[in-house]
N, C-alpha and C positions, 0 to 999 in steps of 0.2 A: 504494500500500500504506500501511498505518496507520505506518509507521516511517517516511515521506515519501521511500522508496528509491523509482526507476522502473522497473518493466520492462519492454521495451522486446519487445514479442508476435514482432516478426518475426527477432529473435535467436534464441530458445527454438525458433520455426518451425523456421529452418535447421539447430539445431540437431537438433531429433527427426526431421527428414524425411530426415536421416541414417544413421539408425537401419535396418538391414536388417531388411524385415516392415512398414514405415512407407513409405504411399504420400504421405501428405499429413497434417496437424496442425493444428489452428487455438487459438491459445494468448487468454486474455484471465484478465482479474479478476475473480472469482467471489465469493461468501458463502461465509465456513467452517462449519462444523458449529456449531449451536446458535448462529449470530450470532456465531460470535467473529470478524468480521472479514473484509478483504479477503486471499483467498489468489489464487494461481498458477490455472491450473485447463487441461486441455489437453483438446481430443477429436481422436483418430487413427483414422483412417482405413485400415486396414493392406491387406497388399499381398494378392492373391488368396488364395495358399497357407495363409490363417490365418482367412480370412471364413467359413470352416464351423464355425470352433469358438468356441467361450462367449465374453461379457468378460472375465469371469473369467482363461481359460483363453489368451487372447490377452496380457493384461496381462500374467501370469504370464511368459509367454514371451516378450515383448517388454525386460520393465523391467530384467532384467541390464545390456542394453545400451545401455538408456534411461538408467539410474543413469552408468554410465560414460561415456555421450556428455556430460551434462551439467554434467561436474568443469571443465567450460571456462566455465561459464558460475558467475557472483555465486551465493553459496548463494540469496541471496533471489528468484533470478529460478527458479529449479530447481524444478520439479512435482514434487509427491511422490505414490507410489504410491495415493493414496487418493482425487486428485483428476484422478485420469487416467479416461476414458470411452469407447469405444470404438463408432463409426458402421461399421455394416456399407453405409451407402449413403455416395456422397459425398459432398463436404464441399459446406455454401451457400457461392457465394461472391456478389460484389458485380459488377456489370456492368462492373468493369474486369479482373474472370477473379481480384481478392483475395481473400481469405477474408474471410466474412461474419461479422466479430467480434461484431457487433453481435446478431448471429440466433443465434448461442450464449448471449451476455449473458442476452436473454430468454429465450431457453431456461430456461437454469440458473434465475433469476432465477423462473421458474414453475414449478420442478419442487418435487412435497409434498417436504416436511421431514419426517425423523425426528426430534423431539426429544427 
């Protein structure tokens, strides 16, 4: 992060895969809105019960207890509501069964900008 704080992806993991509704999560550092910088940035995976409905509508219901799980964790390491994403398929992971940081990175990384 631009404040030279580190955070550490598979804390933030454990911590939302906590989350009742959260099958799995894959956390990494993303671009903010308009270039401002390196933020947090999560995509979750959720559990059956919630795959029929919106991201919108997931987020919504997920982030009470998203918010709450994360009071354990450095504010700078904590995903904020705006950078959360929601995979109705699984998560990529790496041929050791990790999550595939990296294939979100480029993800994000090539997705248009509003600016």
């Amino acid at each position: 992060l631009p404040t030279g704080k580190k955070v550490h992806p598979g804390n933030v993991e454990r911590v939302l895969k906590r989350v009742a509704g959260v099958e799995n999560a894959v956390v990494f550092s993303g671009q903010g809105l308009n270039g401002s910088g390196e933020v947090v940035k999560a995509v979750i995976y959720p559990t059956e019960e919630y795959r029929s409905r919106s991201e919108p509508q997931i987020i919504k219901a997920l982030w009470p207890e998203i918010q709450t799980s994360q009071q354990e964790l450095d504010s700078f390491e904590r995903v904020q509501r705006g950078h959360i994403s929601i995979s109705l398929e699984p998560l990529a992971e790496t041929p050791k069964g990790e999550p595939n940081r990296r294939y979100y990175v480029e993800k994000d990384r090539n997705k248009p900008r509003a600016d």
